[in-house]
C-alpha positions as CSV (number, residue, x, y, z in Angstrom):
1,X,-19.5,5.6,-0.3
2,X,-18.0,1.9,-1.6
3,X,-17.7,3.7,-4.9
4,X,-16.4,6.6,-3.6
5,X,-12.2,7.2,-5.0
6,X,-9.6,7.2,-2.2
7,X,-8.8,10.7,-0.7
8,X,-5.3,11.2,-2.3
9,X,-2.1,10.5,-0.1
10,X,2.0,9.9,0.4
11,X,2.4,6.9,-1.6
12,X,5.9,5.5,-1.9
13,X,6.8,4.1,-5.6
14,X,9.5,2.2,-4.1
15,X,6.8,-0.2,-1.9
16,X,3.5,1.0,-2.1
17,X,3.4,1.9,1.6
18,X,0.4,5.5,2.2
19,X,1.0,7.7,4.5
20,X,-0.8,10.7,5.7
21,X,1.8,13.1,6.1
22,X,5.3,13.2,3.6
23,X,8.4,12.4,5.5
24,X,11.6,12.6,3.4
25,X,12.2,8.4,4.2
26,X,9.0,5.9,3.9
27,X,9.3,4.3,7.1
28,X,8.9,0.6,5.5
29,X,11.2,0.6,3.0
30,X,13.6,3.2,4.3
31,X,14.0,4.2,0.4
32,X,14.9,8.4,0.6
33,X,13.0,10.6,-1.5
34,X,10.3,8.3,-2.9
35,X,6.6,9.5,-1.4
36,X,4.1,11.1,-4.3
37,X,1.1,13.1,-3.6
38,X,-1.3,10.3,-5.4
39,X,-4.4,8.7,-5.2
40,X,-3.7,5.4,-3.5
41,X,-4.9,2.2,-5.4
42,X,-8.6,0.7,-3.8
43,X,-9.0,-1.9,-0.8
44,X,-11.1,-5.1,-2.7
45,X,-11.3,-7.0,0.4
46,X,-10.3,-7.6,4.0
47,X,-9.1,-11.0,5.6
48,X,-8.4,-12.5,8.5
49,X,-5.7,-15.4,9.8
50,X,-6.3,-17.0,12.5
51,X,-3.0,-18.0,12.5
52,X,-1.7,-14.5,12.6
53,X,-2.6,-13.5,15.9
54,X,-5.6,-11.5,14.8
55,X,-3.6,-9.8,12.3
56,X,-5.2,-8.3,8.9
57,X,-4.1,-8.2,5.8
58,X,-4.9,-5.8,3.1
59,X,-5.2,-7.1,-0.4
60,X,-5.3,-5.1,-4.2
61,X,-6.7,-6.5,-7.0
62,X,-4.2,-7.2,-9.6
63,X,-5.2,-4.2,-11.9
64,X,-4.0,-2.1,-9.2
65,X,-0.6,-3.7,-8.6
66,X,0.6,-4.0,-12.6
67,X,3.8,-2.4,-13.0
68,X,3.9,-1.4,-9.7
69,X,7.6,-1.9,-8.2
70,X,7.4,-4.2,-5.0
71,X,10.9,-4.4,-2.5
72,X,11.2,-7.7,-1.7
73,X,9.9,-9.3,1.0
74,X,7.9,-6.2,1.8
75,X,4.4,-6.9,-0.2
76,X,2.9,-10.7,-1.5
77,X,0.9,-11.5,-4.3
78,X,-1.8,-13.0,-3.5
């Protein structure tokens, strides 16, 4: 199931943010018209900051986020 592809989803070229259902604004970047019916890029890894309040973060792998478009302040490289 690891190996398994992603079910496909909203994706927003503008930030990257998936959603289930397609809304006509992506509700993190507020960018109108921007959620594709796509297969969203994989989850490599999962971690935690203590210094977050618990928080987690999800992470790509780089492959996944080349020429992807990031708003600012939105997404961090790792």
């Amino acid at each position: 199931a690891s190996l398994a592809a992603p079910d496909s989803a909203w994706v927003c070229n503008n930030c990257g943010n998936t959603v289930a259902d397609w809304e006509p604004v992506c509700e993190r970047c507020k960018k109108f018209d921007c959620l594709e019916w796509q297969t969203p890029p994989r989850v490599t890894r999962m971690e935690f900051h203590e210094d977050s309040g618990g928080v987690t973060e999800t992470l790509q792998s780089p492959s996944d986020t080349i020429g992807v478009h990031k708003s600012s302040g939105d997404v961090h490289d790792a």
